[in-house]
N, C-alpha and C positions, 0 to 999 in steps of 0.2 A: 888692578886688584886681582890678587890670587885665593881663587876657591876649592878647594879641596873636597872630595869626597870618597866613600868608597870605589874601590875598583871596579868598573863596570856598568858605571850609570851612565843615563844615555845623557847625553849634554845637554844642559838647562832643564831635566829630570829627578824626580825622586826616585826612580824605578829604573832597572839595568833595561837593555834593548828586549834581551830573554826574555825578563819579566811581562814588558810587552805587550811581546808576540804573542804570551801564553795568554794576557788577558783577552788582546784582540780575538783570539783562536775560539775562547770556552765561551764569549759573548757571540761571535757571528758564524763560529759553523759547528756547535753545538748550541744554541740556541738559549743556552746559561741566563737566568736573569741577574742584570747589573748587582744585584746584594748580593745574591749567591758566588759572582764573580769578582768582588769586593771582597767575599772573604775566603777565597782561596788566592788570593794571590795580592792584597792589599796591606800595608804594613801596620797599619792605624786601628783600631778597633771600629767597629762600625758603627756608623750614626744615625739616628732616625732620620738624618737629609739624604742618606743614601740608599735608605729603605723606600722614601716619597717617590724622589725626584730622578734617581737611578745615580749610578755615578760618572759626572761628568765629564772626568781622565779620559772613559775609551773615546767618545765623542771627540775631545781633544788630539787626544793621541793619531784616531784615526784621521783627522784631517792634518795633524803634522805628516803623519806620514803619504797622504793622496798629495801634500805639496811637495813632498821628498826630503821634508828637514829632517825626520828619522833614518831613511833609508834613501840617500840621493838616487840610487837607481831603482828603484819602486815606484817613482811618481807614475800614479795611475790613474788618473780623474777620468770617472767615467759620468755623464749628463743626466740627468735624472734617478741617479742612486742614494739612497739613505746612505746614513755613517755604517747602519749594520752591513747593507752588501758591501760599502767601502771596506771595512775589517774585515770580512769573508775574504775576499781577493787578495788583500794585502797578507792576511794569516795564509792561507792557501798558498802562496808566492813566497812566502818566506819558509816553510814546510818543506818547500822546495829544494832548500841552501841545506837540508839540512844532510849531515855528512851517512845515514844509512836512511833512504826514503824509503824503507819497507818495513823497521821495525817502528812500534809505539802509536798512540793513537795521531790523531792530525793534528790537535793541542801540544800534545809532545814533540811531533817534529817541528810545530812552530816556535817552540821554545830552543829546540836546539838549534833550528835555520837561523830564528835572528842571530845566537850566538855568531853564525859563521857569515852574514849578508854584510856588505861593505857598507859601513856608513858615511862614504865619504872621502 
């Protein structure tokens, strides 16, 4: 079976890598609440389960990527960490990739680092 989608999404995602990185970024090192982070960068409208219960993507995402399925060379699992300081590290590490480390906030370079971090 061939599946097709836009250009840039990350593999078995609704959302490019960029996307991401920014969500991870505005949730664990600015400190964003999951709704407010749903709707800067969520494609869906918001729902009152996302308003409750938070949204459950970054938790997801963040453990795709502490295993390395988003970013094989990322796997970072560190023992006794929430998914939040997991997405701090991994935003922070991807900020890193990104191609001017001095301009834009830290959300921004992590958006423009995933663009450039090898998936693979």
């Amino acid at each position: 079976m061939l599946v097709v989608g836009p250009r840039g999404l990350a593999p078995r995602k609704r959302y490019s890598g960029a996307a991401i990185g920014l969500a991870l970024a505005l949730w664990a090192l600015t400190g964003m609440p999951e709704p407010k982070v749903f709707e800067r960068v969520g494609v869906y409208p918001l729902s009152p389960t996302v308003e409750v219960q938070g949204w459950r993507s970054l938790r997801r995402w963040t453990a795709d990527a502490v295993s390395g399925a988003l970013w094989p060379g990322l796997c970072m699992h560190v023992q006794g960490s929430t998914y939040r300081q997991h997405a701090g590290r991994i935003a922070a590490t991807l900020a890193g990739f990104a191609p001017d480390p001095e301009v834009g906030s830290k959300a921004a370079r992590a958006f423009f680092g995933a663009k450039h971090a090898r998936r693979g």
